[in-house]
matplotlib code that plots the C-alpha trace (Angstrom):
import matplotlib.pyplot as plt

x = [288.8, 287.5, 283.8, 285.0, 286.3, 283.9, 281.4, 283.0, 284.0, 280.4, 279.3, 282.1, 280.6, 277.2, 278.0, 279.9, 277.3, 273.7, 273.1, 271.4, 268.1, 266.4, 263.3, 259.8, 257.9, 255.4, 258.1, 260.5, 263.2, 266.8, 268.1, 264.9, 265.1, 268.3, 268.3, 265.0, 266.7, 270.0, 268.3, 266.0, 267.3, 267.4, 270.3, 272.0, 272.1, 273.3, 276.3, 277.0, 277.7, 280.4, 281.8, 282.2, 283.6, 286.1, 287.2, 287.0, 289.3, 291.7, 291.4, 291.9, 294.9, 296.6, 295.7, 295.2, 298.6, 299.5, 302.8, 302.8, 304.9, 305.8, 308.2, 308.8, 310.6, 311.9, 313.5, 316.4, 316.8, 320.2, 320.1, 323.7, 323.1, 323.6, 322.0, 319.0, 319.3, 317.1, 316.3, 313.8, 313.1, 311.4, 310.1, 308.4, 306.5, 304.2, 302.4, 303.3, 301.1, 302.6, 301.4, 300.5, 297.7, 298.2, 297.5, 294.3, 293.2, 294.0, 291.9, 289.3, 289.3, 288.7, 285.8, 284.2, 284.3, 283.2, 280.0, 279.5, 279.4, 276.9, 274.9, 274.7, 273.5, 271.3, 269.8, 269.8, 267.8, 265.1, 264.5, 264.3, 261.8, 259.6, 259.8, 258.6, 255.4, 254.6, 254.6, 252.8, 250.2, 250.0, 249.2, 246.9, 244.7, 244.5, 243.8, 241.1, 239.5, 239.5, 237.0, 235.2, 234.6, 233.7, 231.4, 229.6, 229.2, 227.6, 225.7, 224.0, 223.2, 221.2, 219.3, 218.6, 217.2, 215.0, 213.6, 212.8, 211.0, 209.3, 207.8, 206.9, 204.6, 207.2, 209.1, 207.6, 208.7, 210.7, 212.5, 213.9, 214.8, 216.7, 218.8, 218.9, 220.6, 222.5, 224.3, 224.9, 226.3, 228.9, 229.4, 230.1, 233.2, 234.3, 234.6, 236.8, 239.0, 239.8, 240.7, 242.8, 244.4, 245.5, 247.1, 249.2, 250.5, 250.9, 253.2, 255.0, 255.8, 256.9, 259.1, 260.4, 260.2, 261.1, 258.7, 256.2, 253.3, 252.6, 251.6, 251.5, 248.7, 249.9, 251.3, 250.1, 252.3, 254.5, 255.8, 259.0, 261.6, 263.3, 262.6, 262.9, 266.6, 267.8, 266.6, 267.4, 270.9, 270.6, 269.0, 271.5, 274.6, 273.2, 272.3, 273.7, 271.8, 274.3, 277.3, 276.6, 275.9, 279.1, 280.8, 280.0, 280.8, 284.3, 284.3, 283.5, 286.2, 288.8, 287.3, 288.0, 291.6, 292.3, 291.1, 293.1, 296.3, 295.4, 295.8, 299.5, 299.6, 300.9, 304.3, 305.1, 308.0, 309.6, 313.0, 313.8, 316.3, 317.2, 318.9, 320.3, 322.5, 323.1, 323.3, 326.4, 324.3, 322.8, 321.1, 319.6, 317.6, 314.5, 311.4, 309.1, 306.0, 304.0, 300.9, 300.5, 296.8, 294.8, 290.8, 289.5, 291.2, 290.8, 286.9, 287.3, 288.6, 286.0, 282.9, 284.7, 284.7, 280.8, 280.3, 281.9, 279.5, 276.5, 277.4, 277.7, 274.5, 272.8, 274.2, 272.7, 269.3, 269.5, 270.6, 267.2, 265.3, 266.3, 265.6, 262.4, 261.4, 262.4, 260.7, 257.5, 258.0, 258.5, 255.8, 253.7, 254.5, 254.2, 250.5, 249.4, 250.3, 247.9, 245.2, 245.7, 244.6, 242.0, 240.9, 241.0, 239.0, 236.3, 236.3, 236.1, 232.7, 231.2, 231.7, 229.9, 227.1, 226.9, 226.6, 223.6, 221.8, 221.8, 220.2, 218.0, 216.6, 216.2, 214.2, 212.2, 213.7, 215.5, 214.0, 216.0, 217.4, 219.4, 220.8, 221.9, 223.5, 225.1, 227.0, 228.0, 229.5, 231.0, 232.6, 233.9, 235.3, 237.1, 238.5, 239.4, 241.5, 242.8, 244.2, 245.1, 247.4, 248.8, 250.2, 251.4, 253.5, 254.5, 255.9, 257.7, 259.1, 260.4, 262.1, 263.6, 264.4, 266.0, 268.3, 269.2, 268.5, 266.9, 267.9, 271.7, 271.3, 273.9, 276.7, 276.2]
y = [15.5, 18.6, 18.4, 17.1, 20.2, 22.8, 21.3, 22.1, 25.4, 26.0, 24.4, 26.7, 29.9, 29.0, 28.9, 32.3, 33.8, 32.3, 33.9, 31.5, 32.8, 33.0, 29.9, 31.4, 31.9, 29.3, 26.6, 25.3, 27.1, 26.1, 24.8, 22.4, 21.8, 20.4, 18.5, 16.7, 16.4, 15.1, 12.5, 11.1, 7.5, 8.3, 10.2, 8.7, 5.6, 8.2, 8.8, 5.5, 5.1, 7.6, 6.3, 2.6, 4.8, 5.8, 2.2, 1.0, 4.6, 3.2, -0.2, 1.8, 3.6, 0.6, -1.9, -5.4, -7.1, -8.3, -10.2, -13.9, -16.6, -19.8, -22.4, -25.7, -28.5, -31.3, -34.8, -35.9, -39.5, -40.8, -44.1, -45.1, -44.6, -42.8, -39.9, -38.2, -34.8, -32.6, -29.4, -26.2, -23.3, -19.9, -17.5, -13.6, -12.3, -9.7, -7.9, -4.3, -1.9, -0.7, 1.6, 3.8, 1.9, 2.9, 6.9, 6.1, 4.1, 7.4, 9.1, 7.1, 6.7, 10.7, 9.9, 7.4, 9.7, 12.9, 10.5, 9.5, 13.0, 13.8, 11.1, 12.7, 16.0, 14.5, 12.5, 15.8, 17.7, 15.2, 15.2, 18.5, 18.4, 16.0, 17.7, 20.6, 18.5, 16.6, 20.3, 22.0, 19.0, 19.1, 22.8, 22.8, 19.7, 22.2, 24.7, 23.1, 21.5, 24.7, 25.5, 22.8, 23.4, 26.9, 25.9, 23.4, 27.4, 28.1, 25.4, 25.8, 29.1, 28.3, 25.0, 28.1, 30.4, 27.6, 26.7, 30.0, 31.0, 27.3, 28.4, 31.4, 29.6, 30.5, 27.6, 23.8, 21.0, 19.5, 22.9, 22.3, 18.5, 20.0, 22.8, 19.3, 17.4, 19.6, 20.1, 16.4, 16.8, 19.4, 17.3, 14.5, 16.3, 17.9, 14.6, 13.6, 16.4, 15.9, 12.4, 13.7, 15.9, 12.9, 10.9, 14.2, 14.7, 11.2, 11.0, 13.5, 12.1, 8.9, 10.4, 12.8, 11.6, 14.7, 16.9, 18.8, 20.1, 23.2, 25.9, 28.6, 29.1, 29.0, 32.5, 34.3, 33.0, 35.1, 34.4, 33.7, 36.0, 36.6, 35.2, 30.7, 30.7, 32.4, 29.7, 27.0, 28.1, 27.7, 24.4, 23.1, 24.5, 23.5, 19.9, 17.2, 14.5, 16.5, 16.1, 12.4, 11.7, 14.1, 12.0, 8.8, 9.7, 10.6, 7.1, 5.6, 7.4, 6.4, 2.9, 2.6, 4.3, 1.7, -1.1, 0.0, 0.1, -3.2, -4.8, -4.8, -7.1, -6.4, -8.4, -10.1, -9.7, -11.6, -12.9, -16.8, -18.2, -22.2, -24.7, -28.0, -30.8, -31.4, -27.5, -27.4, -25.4, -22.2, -20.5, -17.0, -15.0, -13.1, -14.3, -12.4, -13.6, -11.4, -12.7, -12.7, -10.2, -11.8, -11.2, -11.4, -7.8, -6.5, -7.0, -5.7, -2.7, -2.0, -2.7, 0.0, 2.2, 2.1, 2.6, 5.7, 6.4, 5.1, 7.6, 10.3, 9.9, 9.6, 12.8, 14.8, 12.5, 13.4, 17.3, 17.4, 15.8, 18.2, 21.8, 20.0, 19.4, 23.4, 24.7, 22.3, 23.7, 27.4, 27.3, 26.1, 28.6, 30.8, 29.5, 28.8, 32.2, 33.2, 31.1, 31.9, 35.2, 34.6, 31.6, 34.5, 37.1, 34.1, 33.4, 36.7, 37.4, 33.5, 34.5, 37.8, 36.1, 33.4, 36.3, 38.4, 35.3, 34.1, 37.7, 37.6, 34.2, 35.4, 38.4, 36.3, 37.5, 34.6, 30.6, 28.0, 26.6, 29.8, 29.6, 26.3, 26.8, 30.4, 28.0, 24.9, 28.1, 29.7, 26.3, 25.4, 28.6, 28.8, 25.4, 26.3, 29.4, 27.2, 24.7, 27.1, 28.7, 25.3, 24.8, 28.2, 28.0, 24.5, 25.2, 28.4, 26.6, 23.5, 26.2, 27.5, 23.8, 23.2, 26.0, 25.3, 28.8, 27.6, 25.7, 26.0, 23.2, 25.3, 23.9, 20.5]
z = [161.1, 159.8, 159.9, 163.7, 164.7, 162.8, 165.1, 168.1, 166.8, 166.3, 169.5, 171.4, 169.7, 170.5, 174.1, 174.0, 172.0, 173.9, 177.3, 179.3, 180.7, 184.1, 184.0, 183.0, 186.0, 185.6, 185.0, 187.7, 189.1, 187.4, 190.8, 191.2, 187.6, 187.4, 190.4, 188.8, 185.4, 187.1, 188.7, 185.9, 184.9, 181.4, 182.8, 185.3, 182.3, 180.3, 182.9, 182.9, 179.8, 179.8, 183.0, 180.4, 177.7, 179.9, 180.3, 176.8, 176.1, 178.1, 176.1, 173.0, 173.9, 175.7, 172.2, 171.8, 172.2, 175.4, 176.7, 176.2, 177.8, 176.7, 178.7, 177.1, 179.1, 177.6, 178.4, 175.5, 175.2, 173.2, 171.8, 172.3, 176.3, 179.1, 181.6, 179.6, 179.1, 180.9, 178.7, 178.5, 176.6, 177.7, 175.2, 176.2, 173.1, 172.5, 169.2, 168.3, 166.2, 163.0, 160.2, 162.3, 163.9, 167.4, 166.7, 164.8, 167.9, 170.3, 168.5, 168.3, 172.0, 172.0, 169.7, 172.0, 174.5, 172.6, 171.8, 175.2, 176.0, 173.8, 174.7, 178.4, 177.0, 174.9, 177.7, 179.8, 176.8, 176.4, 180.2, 179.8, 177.1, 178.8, 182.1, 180.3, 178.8, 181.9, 184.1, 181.6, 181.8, 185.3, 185.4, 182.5, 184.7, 187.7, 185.6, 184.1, 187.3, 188.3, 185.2, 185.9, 189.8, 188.5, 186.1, 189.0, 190.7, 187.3, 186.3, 190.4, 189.8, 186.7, 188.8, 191.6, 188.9, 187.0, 190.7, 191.7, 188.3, 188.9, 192.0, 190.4, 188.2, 185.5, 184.7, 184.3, 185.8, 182.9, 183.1, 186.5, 185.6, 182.6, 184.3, 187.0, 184.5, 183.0, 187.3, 187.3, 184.1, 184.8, 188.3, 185.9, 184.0, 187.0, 188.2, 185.1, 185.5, 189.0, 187.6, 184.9, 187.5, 189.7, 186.8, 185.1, 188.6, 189.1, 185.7, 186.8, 189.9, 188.3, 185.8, 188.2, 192.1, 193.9, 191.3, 193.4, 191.6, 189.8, 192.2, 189.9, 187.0, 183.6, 182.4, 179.0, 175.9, 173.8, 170.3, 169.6, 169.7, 166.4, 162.7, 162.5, 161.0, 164.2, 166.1, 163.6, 164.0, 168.1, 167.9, 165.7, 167.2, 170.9, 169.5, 171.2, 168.7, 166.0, 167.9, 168.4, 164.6, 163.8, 166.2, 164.9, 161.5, 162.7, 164.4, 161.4, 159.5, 161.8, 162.2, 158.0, 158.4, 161.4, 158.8, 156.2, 158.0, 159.6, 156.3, 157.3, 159.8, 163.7, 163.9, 167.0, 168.6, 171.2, 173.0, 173.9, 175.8, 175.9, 177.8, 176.0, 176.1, 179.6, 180.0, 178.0, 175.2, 176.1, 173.2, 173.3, 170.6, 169.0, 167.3, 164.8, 163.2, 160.8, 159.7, 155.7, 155.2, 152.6, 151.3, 155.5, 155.9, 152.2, 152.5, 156.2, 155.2, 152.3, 154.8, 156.7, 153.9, 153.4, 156.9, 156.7, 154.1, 155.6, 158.6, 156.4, 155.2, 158.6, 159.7, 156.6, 157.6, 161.2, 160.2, 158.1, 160.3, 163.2, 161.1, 160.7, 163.9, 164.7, 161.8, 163.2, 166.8, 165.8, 163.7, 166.6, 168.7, 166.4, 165.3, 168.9, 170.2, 167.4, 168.7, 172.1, 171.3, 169.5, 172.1, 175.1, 173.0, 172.2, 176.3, 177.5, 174.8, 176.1, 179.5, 179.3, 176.9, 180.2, 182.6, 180.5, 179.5, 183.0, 184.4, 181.4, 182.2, 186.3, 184.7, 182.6, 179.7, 178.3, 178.2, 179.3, 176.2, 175.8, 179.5, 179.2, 175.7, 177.2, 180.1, 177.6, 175.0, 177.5, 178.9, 175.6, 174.5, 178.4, 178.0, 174.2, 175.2, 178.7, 176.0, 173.8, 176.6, 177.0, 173.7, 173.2, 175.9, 175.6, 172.1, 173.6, 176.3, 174.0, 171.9, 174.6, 175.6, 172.3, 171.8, 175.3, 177.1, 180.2, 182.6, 182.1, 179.5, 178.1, 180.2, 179.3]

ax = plt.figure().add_subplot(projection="3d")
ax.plot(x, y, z, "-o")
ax.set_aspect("equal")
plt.show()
């Protein structure tokens, strides 16, 4: 009970503590957001499931004994003669918890629904984290058709320049079927990327119905704010994966506590009343029955108790296997904000390499090896940095995401 309520202490500060922020610009609003996120099946299943731990709450707190009735008649035949005698017998019973049994099931129905709680949030965060991927994928494919459209611009130029320095006697030829295949070829991967365009939008349609997509162009990156134990402490306090282990390790505990006490038996108790000998008899009284436990509840109650254990070990699993997942995502944002920079300094020499080369070749200056290889560098270093963009702010924003400071993931 007390790991139990540390966690919610913990959770509780967290929320008091963690301002929620305004949505990065190039993400979705919060309203849109959560309207998107609230109507992803993941979580209306999700909300269903605590709608049915409501019920089986209720089962919990009401128990498993119900009222029985029993009414016996009966016909009385004596052998030395006469009127048979017409007889019956009612009985009302029902079981009773003992041993405390019926407080350890109130609890665990608060469990239940604690879990099911989680589970929502939970379902609610990893909607989240995939709405984040599937945008940032849809505005990285315009983004990138965009390049390649430009490039097309590019690649034309060159063809113009080769043809004019052909008809100056300049250029061969093979020249201007080189700088000719090397069009189609950029017409080829803009192609592609127009392709890839249509399916990210097209996932994130599916996923997400009323999802428009991305007007906006992807921002610049930041690193993370603050050293990785700060967010390490976020992550795990917002964690709804944490709640639902700490909450099925409760569930567990309580389940071996109910199993223990269930050893003693329920009684049942009930009340009869009895009608005999041509009504001249009329017989009133209470029944009990206990049931005599033997090895069914001893070993019931010691699979119980390595349950409990079993679920204690899955929370310290699932607690390790969340810092490492932050400590991976931190360090990626970290790293890729890094890159980013480096990506964007790369781009901006390529694309001014592209641009001399290009003059030089018009001016005779340059042959037509080094123009082409100027626009292919220039392509790759532009889509390098593009990507690089990407993945910076994807980590960033699943960061964000996890320590529940967008969106007002906070209030789930």
């Amino acid at each position: 009970m007390k790991s139990w309520v540390a966690i919610a202490l913990m959770a509780s500060t967290f929320c008091a503590q963690a301002q929620d922020r305004p949505a990065p610009a190039d993400l979705p609003p919060t309203a849109l957001a959560r309207q998107w996120i609230d109507q992803d099946a993941a979580v209306r299943e999700a909300r269903s499931g605590l709608e049915a731990a409501g019920h089986g709450a209720g089962m919990l707190r009401a128990g498993p004994h119900e009222w029985t009735t029993r009414v016996t008649m009966q016909r009385r035949n004596y052998q030395s003669g006469g009127p048979d005698s017409k007889e019956w017998n009612a009985q009302l019973e029902r079981g009773i918890r003992v041993n405390g049994k019926a407080k350890l099931d109130d609890e665990l129905a608060d469990v239940e629904l604690a879990v099911a709680r989680a589970r929502v949030g939970e379902a609610i965060h990893e909607s989240a984290r995939s709405l984040v991927d599937l945008w940032v994928d849809a505005a990285l494919s315009a983004q990138a058709e965009s390049l390649y459209r430009a490039q097309q611009t590019f690649a034309q130029q060159n063809l113009r320049a080769v043809d004019a320095r052909k008809r100056a006697g300049d250029a061969s030829s093979l020249d201007l079927a080189v700088a000719s295949a090397d069009a189609a070829d950029v017409d080829r991967q803009a192609s592609q990327a127009k392709s890839t365009l249509d399916k990210a939008r097209a996932r994130l349609r599916v996923r997400f119905p009323d999802a428009q997509a991305p007007e906006r162009a992807l921002g610049n990156p930041s690193g993370p704010e603050g050293p990785q134990s700060q967010w390490l402490d976020r992550a795990l306090q917002a964690s709804d994966v944490m709640r639902i282990a700490e909450g099925q390790l409760r569930k567990a505990e309580l389940t071996a506590s109910r199993a223990s006490a269930d050893r003693v038996a329920d009684p049942t108790v009930g009340v009869f009343a009895a009608s005999e000998s041509f009504r001249q008899e009329r017989i009133v009284g209470v029944s009990i029955s206990i049931p005599l436990g033997g090895t069914y509840r001893r070993e019931r109650s010691l699979q119980a108790m390595q349950e409990a254990e079993a679920a204690r070990s899955a929370l310290d699993r699932q607690r390790r296997e969340l810092e490492t997942s932050i400590a991976e995502t931190y360090t990626d944002a970290s790293g890729n904000f890094s890159r980013w920079q480096l990506a964007e300094q790369g781009a901006a020499a390529s694309n001014e390499n592209a641009q001399l080369t290009q003059r030089a070749y018009a001016l005779g200056e340059a042959d037509l090896q080094s123009l082409l290889l100027a626009r292919r560098q220039f392509l790759d270093a532009s889509r390098a940095a593009l990507e690089a963009r990407a993945e910076a702010l994807r980590a960033h924003y699943r960061l964000l995401v996890d320590a529940h400071l967008i969106w007002n993931l906070s209030d789930d």
